[in-house]
C-alpha positions as CSV (number, residue, x, y, z in Angstrom):
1,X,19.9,-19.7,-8.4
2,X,22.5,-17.4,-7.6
3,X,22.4,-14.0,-10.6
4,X,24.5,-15.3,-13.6
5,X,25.9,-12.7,-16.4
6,X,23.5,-14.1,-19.5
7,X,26.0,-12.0,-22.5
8,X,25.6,-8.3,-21.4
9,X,22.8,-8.7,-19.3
10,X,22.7,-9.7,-15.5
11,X,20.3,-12.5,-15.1
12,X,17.9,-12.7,-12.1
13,X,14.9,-14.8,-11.1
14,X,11.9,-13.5,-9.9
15,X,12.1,-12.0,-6.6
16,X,15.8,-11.8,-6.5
17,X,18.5,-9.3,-5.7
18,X,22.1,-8.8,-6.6
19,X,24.5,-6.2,-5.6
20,X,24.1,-2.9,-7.7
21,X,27.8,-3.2,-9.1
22,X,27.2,-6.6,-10.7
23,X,24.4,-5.6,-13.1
24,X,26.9,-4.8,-17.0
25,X,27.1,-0.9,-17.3
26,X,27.0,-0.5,-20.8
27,X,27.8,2.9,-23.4
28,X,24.2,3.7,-24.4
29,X,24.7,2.9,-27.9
30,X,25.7,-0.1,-26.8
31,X,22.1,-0.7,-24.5
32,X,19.9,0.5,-27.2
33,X,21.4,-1.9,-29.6
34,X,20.9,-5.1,-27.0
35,X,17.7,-3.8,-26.1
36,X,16.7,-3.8,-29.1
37,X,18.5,-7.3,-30.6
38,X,16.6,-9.1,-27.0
39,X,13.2,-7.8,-28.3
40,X,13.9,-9.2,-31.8
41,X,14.5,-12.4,-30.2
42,X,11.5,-12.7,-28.0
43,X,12.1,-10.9,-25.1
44,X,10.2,-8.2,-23.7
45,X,10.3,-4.8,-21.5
46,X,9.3,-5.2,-18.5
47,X,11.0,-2.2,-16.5
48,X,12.8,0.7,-18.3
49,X,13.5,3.8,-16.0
50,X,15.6,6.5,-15.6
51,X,17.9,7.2,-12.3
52,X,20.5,9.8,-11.1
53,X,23.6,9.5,-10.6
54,X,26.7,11.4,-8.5
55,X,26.2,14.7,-9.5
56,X,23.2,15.2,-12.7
57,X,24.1,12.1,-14.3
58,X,21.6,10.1,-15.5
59,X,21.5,6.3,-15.7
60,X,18.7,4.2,-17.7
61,X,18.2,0.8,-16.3
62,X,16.7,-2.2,-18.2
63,X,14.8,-5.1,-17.4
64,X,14.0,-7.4,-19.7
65,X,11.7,-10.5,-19.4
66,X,13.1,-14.0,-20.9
67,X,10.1,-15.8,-20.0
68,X,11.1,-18.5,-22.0
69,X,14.0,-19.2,-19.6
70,X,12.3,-17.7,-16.2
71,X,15.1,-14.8,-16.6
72,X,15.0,-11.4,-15.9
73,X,18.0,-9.9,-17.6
74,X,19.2,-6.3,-16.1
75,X,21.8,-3.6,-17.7
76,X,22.1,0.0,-17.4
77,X,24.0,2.9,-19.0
78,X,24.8,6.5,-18.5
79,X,23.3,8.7,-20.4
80,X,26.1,11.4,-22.0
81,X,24.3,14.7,-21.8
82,X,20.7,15.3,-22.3
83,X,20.2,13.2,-25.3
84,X,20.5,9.8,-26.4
85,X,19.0,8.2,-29.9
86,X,15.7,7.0,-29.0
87,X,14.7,3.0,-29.4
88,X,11.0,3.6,-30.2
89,X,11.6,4.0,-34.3
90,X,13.2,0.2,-33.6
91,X,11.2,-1.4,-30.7
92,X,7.4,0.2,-30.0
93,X,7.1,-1.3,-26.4
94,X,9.7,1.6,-25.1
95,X,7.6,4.4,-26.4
96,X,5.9,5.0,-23.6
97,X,8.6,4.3,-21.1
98,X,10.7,6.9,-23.0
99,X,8.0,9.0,-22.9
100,X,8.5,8.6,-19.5
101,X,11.6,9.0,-19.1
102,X,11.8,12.3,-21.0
103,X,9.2,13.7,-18.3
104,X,10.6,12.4,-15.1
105,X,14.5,12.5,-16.2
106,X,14.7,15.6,-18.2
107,X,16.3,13.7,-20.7
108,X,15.5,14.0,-24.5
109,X,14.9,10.5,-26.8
110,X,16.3,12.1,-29.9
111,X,13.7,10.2,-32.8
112,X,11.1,9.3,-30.9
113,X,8.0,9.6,-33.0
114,X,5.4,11.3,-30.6
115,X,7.1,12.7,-27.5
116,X,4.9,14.0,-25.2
117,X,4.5,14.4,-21.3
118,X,2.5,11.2,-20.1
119,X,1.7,12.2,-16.8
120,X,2.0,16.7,-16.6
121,X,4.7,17.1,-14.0
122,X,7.7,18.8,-13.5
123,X,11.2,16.7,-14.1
124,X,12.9,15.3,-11.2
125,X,15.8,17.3,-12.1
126,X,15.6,21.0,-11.3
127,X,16.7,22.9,-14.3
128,X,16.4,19.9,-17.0
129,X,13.4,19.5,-19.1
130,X,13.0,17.8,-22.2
131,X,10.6,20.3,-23.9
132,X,12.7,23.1,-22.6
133,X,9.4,24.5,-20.5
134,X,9.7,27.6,-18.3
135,X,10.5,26.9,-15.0
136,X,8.0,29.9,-14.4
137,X,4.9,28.1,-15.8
138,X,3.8,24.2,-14.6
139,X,2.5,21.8,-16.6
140,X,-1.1,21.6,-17.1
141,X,-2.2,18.5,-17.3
142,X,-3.9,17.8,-20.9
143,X,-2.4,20.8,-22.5
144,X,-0.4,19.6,-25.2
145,X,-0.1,18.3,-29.0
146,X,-2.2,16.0,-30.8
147,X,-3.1,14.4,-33.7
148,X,-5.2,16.1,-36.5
149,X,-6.3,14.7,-39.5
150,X,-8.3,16.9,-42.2
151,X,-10.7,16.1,-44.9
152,X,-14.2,15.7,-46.4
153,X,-16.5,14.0,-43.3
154,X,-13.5,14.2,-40.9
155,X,-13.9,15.1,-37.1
156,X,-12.7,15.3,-34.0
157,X,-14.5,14.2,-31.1
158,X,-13.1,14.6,-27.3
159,X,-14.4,12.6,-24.6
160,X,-12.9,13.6,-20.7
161,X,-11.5,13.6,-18.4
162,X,-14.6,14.2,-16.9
163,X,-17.0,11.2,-17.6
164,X,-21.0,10.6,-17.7
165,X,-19.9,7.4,-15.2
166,X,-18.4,7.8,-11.7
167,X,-14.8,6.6,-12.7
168,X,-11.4,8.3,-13.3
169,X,-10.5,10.8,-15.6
170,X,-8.6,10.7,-18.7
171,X,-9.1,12.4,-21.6
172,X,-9.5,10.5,-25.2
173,X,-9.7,12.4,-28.3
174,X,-11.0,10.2,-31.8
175,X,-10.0,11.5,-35.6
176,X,-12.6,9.9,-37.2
177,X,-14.2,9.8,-40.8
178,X,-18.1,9.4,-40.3
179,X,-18.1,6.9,-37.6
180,X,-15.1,5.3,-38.6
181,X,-12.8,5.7,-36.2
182,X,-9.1,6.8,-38.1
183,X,-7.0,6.8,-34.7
184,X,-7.7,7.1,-30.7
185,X,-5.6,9.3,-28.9
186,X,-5.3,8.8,-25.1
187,X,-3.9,11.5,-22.7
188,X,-3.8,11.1,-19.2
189,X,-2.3,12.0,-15.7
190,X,-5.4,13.4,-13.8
191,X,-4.5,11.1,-11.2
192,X,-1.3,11.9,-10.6
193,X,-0.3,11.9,-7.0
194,X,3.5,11.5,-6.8
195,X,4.3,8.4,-5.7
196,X,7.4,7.2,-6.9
197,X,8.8,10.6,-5.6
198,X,8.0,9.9,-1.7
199,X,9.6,6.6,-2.0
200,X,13.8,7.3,-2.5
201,X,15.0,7.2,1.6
202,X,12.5,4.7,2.2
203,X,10.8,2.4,3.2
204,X,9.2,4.6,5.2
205,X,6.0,3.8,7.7
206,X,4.0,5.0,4.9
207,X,5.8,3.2,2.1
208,X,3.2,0.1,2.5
209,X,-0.1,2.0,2.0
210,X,0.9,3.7,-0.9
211,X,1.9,0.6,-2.3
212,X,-1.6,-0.4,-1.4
213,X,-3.1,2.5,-3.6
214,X,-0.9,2.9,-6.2
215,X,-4.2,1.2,-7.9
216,X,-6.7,0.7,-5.5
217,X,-8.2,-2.1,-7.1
218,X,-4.6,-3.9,-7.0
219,X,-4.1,-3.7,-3.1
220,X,-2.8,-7.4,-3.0
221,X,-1.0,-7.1,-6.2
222,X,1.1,-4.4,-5.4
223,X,1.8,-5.2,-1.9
224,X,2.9,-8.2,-2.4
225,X,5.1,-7.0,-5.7
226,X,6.8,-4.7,-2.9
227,X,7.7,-7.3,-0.1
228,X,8.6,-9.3,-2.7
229,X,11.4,-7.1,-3.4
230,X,12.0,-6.2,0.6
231,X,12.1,-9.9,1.1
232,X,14.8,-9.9,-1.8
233,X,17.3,-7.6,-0.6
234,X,17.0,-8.5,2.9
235,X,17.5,-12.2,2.4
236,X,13.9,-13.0,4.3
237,X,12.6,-16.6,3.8
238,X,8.4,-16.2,3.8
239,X,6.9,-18.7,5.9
240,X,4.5,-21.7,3.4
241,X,1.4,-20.4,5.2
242,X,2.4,-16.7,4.5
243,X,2.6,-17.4,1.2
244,X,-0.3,-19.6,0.5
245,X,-2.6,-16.9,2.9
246,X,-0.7,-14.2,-0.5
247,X,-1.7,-16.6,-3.2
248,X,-5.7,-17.0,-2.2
249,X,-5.7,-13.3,-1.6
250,X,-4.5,-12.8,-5.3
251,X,-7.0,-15.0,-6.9
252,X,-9.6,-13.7,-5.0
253,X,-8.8,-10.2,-6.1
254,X,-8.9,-11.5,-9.7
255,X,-12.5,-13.4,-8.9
256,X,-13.6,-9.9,-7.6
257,X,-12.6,-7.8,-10.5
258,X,-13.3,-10.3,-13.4
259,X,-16.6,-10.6,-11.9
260,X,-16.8,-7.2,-12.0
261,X,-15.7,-6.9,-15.4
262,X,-17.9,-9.1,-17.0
263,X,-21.2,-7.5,-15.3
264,X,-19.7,-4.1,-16.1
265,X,-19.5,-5.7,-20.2
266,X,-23.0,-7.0,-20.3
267,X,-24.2,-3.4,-19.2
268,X,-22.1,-1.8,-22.1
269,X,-24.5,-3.9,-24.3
270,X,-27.9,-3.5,-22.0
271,X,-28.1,-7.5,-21.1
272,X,-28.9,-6.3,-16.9
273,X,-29.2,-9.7,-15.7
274,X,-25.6,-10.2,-16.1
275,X,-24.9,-6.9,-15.1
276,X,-27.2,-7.2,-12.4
277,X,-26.7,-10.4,-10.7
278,X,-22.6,-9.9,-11.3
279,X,-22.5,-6.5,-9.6
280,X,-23.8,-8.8,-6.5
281,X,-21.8,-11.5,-6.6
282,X,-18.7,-9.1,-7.2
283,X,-19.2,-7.8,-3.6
284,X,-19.5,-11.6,-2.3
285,X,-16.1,-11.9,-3.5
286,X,-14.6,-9.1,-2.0
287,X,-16.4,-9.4,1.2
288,X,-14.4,-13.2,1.4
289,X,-11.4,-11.1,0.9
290,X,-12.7,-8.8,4.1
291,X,-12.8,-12.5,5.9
292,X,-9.2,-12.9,5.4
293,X,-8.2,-9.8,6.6
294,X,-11.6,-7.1,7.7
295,X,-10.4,-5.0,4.0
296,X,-12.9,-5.5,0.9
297,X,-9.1,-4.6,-1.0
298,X,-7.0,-6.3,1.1
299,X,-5.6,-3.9,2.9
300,X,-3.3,-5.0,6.0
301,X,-3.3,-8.8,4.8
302,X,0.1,-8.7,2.7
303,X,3.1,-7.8,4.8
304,X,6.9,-7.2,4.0
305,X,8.0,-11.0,5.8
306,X,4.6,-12.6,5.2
307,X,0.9,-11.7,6.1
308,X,-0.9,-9.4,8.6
309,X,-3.4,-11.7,9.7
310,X,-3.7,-15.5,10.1
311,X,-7.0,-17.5,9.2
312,X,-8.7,-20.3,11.5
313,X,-10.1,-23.4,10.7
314,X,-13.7,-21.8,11.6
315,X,-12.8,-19.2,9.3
316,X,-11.8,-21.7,6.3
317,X,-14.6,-23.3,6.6
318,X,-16.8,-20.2,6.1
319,X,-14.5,-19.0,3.1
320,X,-15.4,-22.7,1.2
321,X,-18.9,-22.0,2.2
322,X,-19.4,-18.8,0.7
323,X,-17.5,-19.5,-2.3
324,X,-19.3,-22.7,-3.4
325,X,-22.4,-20.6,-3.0
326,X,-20.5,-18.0,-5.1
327,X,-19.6,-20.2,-7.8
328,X,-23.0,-21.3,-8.5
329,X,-24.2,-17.9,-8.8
330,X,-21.7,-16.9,-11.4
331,X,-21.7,-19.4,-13.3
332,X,-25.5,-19.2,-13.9
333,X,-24.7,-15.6,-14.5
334,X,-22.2,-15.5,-16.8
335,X,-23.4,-18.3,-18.7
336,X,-26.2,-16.5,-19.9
337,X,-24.1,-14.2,-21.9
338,X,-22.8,-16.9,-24.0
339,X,-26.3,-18.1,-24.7
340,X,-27.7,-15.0,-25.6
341,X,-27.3,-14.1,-29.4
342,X,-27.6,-10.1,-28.8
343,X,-24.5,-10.1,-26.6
344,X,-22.5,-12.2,-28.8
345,X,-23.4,-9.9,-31.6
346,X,-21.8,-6.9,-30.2
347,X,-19.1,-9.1,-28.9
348,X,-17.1,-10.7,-31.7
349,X,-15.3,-8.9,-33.8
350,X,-15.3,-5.7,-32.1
351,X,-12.2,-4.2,-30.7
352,X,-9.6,-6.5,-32.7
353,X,-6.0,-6.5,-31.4
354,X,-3.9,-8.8,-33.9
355,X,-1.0,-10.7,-31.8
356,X,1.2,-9.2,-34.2
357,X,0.5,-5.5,-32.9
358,X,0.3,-7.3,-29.2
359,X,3.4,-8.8,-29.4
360,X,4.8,-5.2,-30.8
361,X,3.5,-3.0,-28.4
362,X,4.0,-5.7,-25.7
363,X,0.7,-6.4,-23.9
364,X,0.5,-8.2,-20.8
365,X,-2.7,-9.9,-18.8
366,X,-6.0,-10.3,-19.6
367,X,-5.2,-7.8,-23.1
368,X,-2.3,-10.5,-24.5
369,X,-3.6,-13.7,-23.5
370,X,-6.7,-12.6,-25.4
371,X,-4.6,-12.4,-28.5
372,X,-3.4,-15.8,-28.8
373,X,-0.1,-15.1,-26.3
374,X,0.7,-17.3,-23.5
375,X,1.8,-14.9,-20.9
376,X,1.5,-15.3,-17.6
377,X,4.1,-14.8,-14.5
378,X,2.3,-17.2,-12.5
379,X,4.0,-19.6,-15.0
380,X,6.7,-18.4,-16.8
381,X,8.2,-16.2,-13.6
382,X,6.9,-18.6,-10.4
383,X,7.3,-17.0,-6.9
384,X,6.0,-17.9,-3.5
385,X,3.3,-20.6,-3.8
386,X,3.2,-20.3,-7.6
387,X,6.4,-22.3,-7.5
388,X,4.6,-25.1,-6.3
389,X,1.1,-24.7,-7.8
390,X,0.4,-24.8,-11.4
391,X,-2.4,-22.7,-13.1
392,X,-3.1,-23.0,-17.0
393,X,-2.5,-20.2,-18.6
394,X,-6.4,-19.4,-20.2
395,X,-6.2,-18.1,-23.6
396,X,-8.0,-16.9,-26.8
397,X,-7.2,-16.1,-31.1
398,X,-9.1,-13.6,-31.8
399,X,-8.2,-10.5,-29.6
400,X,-11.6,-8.6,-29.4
401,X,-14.0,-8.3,-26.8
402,X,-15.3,-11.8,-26.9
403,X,-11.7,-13.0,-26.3
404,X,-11.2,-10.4,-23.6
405,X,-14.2,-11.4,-21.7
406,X,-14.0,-15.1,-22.3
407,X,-10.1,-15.4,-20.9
408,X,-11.7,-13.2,-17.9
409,X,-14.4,-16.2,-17.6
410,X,-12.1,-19.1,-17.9
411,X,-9.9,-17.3,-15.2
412,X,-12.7,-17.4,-13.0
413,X,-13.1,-21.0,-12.7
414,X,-9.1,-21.4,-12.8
415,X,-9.2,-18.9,-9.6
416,X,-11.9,-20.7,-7.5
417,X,-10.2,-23.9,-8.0
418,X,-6.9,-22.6,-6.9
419,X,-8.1,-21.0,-3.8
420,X,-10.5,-23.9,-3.1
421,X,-7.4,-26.2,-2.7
422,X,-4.8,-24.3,-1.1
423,X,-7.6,-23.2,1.6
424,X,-8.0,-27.3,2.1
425,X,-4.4,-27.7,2.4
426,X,-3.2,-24.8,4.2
427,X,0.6,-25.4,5.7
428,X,1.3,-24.9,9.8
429,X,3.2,-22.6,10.9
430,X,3.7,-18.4,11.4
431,X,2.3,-16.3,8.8
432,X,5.0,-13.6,9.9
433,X,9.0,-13.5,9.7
434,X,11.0,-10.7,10.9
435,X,12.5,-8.5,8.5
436,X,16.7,-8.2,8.4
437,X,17.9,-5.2,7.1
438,X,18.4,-4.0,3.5
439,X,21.1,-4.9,1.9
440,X,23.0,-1.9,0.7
441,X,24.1,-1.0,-2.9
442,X,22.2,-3.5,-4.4
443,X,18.9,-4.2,-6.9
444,X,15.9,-6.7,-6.8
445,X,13.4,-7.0,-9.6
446,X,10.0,-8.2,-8.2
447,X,7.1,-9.5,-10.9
448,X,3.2,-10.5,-9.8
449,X,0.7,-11.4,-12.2
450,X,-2.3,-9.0,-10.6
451,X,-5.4,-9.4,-12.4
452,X,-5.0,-7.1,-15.1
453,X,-1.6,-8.2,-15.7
454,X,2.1,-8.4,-14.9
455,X,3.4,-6.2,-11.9
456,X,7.0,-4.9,-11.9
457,X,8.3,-3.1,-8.8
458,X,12.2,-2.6,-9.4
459,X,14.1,-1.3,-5.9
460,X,17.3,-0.1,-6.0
461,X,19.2,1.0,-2.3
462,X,21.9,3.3,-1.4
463,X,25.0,2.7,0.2
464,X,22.9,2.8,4.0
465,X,20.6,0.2,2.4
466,X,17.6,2.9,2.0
467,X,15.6,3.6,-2.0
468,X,18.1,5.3,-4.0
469,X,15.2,5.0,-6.7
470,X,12.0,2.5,-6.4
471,X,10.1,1.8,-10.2
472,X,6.5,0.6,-10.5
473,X,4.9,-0.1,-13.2
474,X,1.1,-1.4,-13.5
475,X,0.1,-3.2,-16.4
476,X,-1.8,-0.5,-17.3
477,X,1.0,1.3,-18.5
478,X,2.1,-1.5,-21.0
479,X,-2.0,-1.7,-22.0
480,X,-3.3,1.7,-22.6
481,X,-1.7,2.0,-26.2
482,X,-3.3,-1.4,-27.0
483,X,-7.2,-0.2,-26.4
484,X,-6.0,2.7,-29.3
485,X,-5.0,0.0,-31.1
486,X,-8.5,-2.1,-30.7
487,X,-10.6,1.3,-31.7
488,X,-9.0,2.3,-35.0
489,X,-11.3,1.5,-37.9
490,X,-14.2,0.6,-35.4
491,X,-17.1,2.4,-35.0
492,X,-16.9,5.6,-32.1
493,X,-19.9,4.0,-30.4
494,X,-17.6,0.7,-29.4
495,X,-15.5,2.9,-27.6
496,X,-17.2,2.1,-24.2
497,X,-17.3,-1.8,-24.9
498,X,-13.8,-1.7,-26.1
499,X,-12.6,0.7,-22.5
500,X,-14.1,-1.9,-20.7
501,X,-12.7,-4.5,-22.2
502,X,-9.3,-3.7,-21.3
503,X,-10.8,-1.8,-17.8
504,X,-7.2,-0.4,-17.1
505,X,-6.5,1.7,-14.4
506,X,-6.1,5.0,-14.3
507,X,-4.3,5.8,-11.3
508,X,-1.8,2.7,-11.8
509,X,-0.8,4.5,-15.0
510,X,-0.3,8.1,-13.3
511,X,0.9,7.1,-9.8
């Protein structure tokens, strides 16, 4: 389907491009009023950056997910001045992308509720800064406002960034009452690296491998969100084989970290033969990933114009091999957490999300589905072989850490299906197509559910067909507001059960 105007959006598929000049420039009152009418009526944020224009102008770009109708709708405005009245107060799910878009633009959301820096860096425009900060002094990262509540029996407790477990940092600070938690406040950007500000000029040799580690755990995800995009603007058809070899790589990163993930759950509740037997079978996962392509993550397999490497029929056969064996395993490891009253104990009813404050904040993966919302880009945006091969969308009511593990565990068996029938039925033919060149001026919108959740990369080119700007965002950064959400009135000591629950990523969210 060739992009459509849909009212004052430009309408796109998945994995689509259009010229630049096509997508409706709007006033900015004008975008924060559709913006916020589109959310009223069911759709979502999926993408909401800033970008400059000739000269210091600033432009904010939209994308919005219909996935009712398989549409991503796109509009942009310019922003007059340094200002512009904020949509937070009216739609939640653009707090933190404003928040974003106050640190990287330099660009002020009058009304925002709680503007702070998300990720400690200076602005991408010299000499524009939304909290009017001395040029003289850089941000350090953590240094800023928070909450405080006073009273009888209330304190403060700050946890991070540095951890008692070998993970990330991030700091989290908990007002409480007792052990009653009032409100979780999460500050992060430890992990900052810069990404998104190597990437304008590109691609570039190296633009590839950071998309591999813009969360290491997502290699697959994010690489093939990228030549998703490539393949977009540069009008490249992906081989059947190419994209089957994408789709088995995807699901077997999801087998790998769910496994994970529900090992690393049963620990937070000290039931180690879950922990102990998944922790295992986790790395039998990953190394069938290492079969595909000789990376545990995937690294190399997923290439702009198809896949790095091929697989032969000896190969196949090993891959069903070791994942029948794999199944078993898990199964008879995971199965013992629902049988085992002590884990189900500390399970239900902890960490509640309702789907009212899921739909609100707009959650996506694992976090949303757990809530009762059927959201999936597998199904609602199909590309590549999701287009031809349907996967139920697994869901749960409740939204707590039962619901978050148990829509991890019926993913699981939904995953080793998938991959055991597409490896039977792989198509003939190249795995690789060569690339054409970027088409100039012009905008693709690229969406992959990665096992956390929905993937957006958003590339825009330049009149020589090279990044004017290139947006990424991990689900994480949709999620990390919804594990605040899960810890207020809960105990402090659920805090790691609830973290894990959700297990976002750390460096997807700083990049």
């Amino acid at each position: 389907m060739s992009p459509q105007i849909s009212g004052n959006f430009l309408a796109l598929k998945n994995g689509s491009a259009s010229p630049l000049a096509r997508v409706p420039e709007l006033s900015m009152k004008d975008l924060r009023r559709e913006i916020i009418r589109e959310v009223e009526a069911g759709k979502r944020i999926a993408s909401l950056f800033g970008m400059t224009g000739p000269g210091s102008d600033v432009s904010i770009i939209a994308v919005l997910a219909s996935d009712a109708e398989s549409k991503l709708l796109v509009a942009r405005a310019r922003v007059p001045g340094d200002t512009y009245e904020a949509l937070t107060p009216e739609c939640p799910q653009a707090h933190w992308f404003e928040r974003e878009i106050a640190e990287q633009m330099g660009i002020r959301p009058e009304g925002h509720p709680w503007l702070k820096p998300i990720r400690f860096h200076r602005s991408y425009r010299e000499g524009h800064d939304a909290w009017h900060r001395s040029a003289d002094t850089p941000p350090v990262v953590g240094v800023t406002d928070f909450f405080r509540v006073e009273g009888e029996e209330v304190h403060e407790v700050a946890v991070g960034p540095v951890h008692a477990g070998v993970i990330e940092p991030g700091h989290f600070r908990f007002q409480c009452a007792g052990e009653r938690v009032f409100h979780l406040e999460i500050s992060l950007g430890y992990q900052h690296r810069g990404i998104e500000r190597t990437l304008p000029g590109g691609p570039h040799k190296l633009t590839i491998h950071h998309m591999e580690t813009a969360a290491g755990d997502t290699s697959v995800g994010h690489a093939t969100a990228y030549s998703q995009a490539l393949e977009a603007l540069s009008k490249t058809k992906v081989s059947a084989r190419a994209q089957a070899l994408r789709g088995i790589a995807l699901e077997l990163e999801r087998l790998a970290n769910h496994t994970g993930d529900l090992g690393a759950l049963a620990n937070d509740v000290a039931y180690l033969p879950t922990a102990s037997y998944c922790g295992r079978i986790r790395g039998d996962f990953l190394n069938m990933t290492a079969l595909l392509c000789g990376s545990r993550f995937g690294r190399g397999l997923v290439r702009p114009g198809g896949a790095g490497f091929d697989i032969d029929e000896a190969r196949a056969e090993e891959l069903l091999a070791r994942l029948n064996r794999a199944e078993k395993d898990v199964t008879g490891a995971v199965d013992l957490l629902w049988e085992t009253p002590s884990v189900q104990t500390r399970f239900e009813g902890t960490g509640v999300v309702s789907r009212e404050a899921c739909e609100a904040v707009g959650l996506v993966g694992v976090a949303a589905r757990a809530c009762g919302l059927q959201r999936d880009v597998r199904r609602d945006h199909p590309h590549g072989i999701f287009r031809f091969a349907y996967i139920p969308v697994m869901t749960a009511q409740v939204g707590d850490v039962f619901s978050r593990a148990y829509v991890r565990w019926l993913e699981v068996q939904q995953s080793i299906e998938f991959i055991r029938a597409h490896v039977k039925a792989l198509p003939r033919g190249d795995v690789r197509t060569s690339m054409n060149a970027l088409a100039p001026d012009s905008i693709a919108v690229s969406l992959v559910e990665g096992w956390r959740g929905e993937i957006c990369h958003v590339a825009v080119t330049d009149a020589g067909g090279r990044f004017a700007r290139y947006k990424l965002t991990d689900p994480s950064f949709h999620n990390w507001f919804g594990l605040a959400l899960a810890l207020r009135d809960e105990q402090i000591s659920d805090f790691p059960l609830c973290n894990k629950s959700f297990n976002l990523s750390y460096c997807g969210h700083d990049l």
